[in-house]
C-alpha positions as CSV (number, residue, x, y, z in Angstrom):
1,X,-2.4,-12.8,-6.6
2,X,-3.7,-15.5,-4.3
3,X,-3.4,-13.5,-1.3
4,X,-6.2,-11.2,-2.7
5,X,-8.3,-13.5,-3.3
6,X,-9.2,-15.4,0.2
7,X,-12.3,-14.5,1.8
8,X,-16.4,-15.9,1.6
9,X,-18.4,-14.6,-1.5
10,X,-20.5,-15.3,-3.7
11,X,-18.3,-14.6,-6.1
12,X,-17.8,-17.7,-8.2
13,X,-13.6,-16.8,-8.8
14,X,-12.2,-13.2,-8.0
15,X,-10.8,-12.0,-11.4
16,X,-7.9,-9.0,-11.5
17,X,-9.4,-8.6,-15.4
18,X,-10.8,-4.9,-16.1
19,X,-10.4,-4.2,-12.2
20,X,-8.9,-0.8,-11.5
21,X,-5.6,-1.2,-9.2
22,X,-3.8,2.1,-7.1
23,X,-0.4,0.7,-6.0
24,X,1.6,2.5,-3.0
25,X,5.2,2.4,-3.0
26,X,5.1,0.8,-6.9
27,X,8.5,2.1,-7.9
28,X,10.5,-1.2,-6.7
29,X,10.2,-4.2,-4.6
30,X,7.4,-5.7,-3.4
31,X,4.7,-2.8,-4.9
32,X,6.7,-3.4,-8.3
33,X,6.3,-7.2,-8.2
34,X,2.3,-7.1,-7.3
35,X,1.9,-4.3,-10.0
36,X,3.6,-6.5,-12.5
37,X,1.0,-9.9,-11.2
38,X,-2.2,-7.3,-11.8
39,X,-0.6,-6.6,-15.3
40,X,-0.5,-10.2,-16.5
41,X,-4.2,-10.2,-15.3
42,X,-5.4,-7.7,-17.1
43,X,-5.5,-5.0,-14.6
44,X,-5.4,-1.1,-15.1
45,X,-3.2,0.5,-12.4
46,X,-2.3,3.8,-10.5
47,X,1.2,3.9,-9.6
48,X,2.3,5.8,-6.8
49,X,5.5,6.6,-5.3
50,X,8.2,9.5,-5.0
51,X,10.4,8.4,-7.7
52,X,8.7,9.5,-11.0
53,X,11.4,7.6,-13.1
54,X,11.1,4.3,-11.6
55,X,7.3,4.5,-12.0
56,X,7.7,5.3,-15.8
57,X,9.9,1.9,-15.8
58,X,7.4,0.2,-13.8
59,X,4.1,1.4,-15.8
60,X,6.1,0.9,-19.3
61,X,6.9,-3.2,-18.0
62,X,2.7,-2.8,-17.3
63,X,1.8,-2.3,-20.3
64,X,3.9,-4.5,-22.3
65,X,2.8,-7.4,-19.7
66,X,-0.9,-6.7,-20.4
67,X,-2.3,-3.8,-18.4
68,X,-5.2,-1.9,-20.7
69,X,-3.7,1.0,-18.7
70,X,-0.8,2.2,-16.2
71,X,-0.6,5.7,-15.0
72,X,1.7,7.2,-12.7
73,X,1.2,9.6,-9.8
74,X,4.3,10.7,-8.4
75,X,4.1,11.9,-5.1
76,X,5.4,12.1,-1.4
77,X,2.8,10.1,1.3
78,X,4.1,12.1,3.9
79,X,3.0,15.3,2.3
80,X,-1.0,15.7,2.7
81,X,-1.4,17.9,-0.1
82,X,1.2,16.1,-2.7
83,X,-0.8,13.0,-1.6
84,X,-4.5,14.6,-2.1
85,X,-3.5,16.2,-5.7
86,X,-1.9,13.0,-6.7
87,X,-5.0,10.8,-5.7
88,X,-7.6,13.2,-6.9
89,X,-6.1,13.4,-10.2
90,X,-6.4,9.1,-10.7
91,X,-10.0,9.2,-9.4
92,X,-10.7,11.8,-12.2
93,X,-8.3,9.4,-14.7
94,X,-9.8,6.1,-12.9
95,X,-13.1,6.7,-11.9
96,X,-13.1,4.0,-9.4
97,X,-10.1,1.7,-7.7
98,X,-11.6,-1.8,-7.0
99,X,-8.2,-2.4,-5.3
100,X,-6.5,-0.5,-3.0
101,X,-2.8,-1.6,-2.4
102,X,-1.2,0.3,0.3
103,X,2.2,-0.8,0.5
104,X,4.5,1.9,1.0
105,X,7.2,1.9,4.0
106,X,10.1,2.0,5.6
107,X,12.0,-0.1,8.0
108,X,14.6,0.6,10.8
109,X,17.9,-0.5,11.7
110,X,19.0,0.4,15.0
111,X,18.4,1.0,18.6
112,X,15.8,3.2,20.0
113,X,18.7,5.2,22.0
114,X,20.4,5.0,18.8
115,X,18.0,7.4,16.5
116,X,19.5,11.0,16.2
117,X,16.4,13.1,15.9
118,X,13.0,13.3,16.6
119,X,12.3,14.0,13.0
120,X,13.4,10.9,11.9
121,X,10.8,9.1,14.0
122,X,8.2,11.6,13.0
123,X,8.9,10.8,9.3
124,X,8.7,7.0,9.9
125,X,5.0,7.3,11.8
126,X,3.6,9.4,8.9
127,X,5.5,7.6,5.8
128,X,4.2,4.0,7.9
129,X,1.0,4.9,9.3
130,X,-0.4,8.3,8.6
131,X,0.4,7.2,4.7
132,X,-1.5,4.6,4.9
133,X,-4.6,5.9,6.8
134,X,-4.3,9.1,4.4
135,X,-4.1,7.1,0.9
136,X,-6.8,5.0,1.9
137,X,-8.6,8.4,3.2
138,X,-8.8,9.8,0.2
139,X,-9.3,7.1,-1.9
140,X,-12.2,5.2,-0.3
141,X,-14.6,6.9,-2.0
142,X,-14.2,5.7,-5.3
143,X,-13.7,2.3,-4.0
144,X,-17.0,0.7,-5.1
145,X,-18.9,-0.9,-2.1
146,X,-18.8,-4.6,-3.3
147,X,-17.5,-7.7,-1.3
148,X,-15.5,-8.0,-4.7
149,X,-13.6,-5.0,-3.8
150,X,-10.3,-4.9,-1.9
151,X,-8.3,-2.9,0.7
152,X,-4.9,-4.3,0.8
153,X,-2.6,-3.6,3.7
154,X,0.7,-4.8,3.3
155,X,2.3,-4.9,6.8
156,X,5.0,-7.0,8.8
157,X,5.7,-9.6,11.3
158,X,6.9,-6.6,13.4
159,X,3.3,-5.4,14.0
160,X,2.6,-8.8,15.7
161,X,5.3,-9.6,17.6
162,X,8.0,-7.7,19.0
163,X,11.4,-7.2,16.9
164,X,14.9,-6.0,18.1
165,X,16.4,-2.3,16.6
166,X,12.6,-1.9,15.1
167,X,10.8,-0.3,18.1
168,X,9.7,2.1,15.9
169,X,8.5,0.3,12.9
170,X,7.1,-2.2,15.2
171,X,4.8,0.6,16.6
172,X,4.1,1.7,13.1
173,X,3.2,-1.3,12.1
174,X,0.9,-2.5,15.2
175,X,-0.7,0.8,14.5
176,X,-1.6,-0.4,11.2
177,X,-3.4,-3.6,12.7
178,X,-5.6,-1.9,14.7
179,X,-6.4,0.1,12.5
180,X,-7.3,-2.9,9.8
181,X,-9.2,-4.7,11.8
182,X,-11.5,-1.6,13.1
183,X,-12.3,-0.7,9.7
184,X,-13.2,-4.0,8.6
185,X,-15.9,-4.2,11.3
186,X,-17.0,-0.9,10.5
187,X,-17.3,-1.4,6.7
188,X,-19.3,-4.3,7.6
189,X,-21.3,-2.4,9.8
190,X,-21.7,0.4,7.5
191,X,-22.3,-1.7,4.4
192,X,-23.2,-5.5,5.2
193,X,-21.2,-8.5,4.6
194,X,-22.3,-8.9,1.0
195,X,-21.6,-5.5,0.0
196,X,-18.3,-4.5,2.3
197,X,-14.8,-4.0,0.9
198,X,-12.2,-7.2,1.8
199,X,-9.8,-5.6,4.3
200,X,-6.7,-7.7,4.0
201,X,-3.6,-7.2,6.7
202,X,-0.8,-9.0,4.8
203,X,2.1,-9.5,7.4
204,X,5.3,-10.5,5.3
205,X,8.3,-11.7,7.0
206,X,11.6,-10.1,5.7
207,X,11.3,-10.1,1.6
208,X,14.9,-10.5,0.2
209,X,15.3,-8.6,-2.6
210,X,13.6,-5.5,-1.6
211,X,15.0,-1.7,-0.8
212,X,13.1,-2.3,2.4
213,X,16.0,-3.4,4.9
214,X,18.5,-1.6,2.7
215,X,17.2,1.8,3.3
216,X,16.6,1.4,7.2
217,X,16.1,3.9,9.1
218,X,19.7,4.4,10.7
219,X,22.3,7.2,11.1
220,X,20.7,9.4,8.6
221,X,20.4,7.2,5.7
222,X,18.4,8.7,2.8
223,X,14.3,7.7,3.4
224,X,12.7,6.0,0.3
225,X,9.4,5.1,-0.6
C-alpha cells in the first residue's frame, strides 16, 4: 500500500504488520482490493459496508491471505445510528484503528435537470460526505495520536476539477477536500507534527472494474455501498 505510506517521519519504514485497519465500503471494489493489500501485510481489519454477505467473503479471503483478524460490521453510512452501533462495537472488538480507510461512495450518471427527486441528491451528500465526516467522527477517538497513524480519504478527480453528468458527486467530492485539508492543519495544531495522524486525500481517476460507475446515480438505479 504505497499510497499510505508517503509523508516525513521518523519512522524508519511504515509497516501494515499488527496495525488495526477499519475499511468503508469493503464489500467489493476498490475497499475489497486495499483490505485484501493490509491482509498480506499482516493487518487486522474492520470491514464495513451494507452487504453482510459480501463482507463474510471479503473477511474469509482476509484471513486466508494473512490477517491475524477480520471482523465485519455491517451497516448503512447514511444511517447515524446503524453507523454509531456498528463502529462502537469494533472499537470495543479493536481497541484502537491505526488506519482509517474511508472509502465508501457513490457516483452519478446524468444531468443535474435529469435527477428525479430531491431524495436522490440527499442520499448521495450523506452516503459521500456526511459518511465520511460521520465514520471518521466516531472513530477518531481510538485512532492513536501518532504521525504513524493514518486517515485515508479515498476521493476522485471530480472533487478537483469539474466533470460532466457528476455535478453532484463533484460537489460531494470537493466537500470532501475541504474538509481533508482543514483537519490536517488542525490535527497538527492540536497534536504537533510528530504526533498528528497522516490525512491522505487519494483522488483516483475512474477505477475499471469497480461497482462505482455501474451503480450511478441515474433514473432510480438501486444505491450501493
Amino acid at each position: 500500500m504505497g499510497l499510505l505510506l508517503s509523508r516525513n517521519t521518523d519512522d524508519d519504514c511504515w509497516d501494515a504488520a499488527g496495525k488495526h485497519v477499519l475499511i468503508t465500503g469493503a464489500s467489493a471494489g476498490i475497499g475489497k482490493e486495499i483490505a485484501k493489500q493490509f491482509a498480506s501485510q499482516g493487518a487486522s481489519l474492520a470491514l464495513l459496508s451494507r452487504n453482510k454477505d459480501l463482507l463474510s467473503d471479503v473477511a474469509k479471503e482476509c484471513t486466508s491471505m494473512g490477517a491475524p483478524k477480520a471482523e465485519i460490521f455491517p451497516c448503512d453510512l447514511t444511517n447515524d445510528t446503524q453507523l454509531k452501533i456498528a463502529i462502537q462495537s469494533a472499537i470495543q472488538s479493536f481497541g484502537r484503528f491505526d488506519v482509517v480507510i474511508l472509502n465508501a461512495g457513490r457516483s452519478q450518471g446524468c444531468y443535474f435537470e435529469e435527477i428525479k427527486d430531491v431524495e436522490s441528491i440527499n442520499y448521495m451528500l450523506k452516503l459521500n460526505v456526511n459518511g465520511v465526516i460521520n465514520t471518521l467522527f466516531c472513530t477518531l477517538p481510538s485512532v492513536p495520536k501518532s504521525s504513524s497513524s493514518r486517515i485515508v480519504i479515498l476521493s476522485s478527480v471530480a472533487g478537483l476539477i469539474p466533470v460532466p453528468y457528476r455535478s453532484i458527486y463533484c460537489a460531494s467530492k470537493h466537500a470532501l477536500a475541504g474538509f481533508s485539508n482543514s483537519l490536517r492543519i488542525e490535527l497538527n495544531d492540536m497534536y504537533g507534527n510528530k504526533n498528528s495522524p497522516s490525512v491522505q486525500l487519494i483522488n483516483f481517476s475512474e477505477v475499471k472494474g469497480t461497482n462505482l460507475n455501474t451503480s450511478r446515480m441515474d433514473f432510480g438505479l438501486i444505491f450501493l455501498q
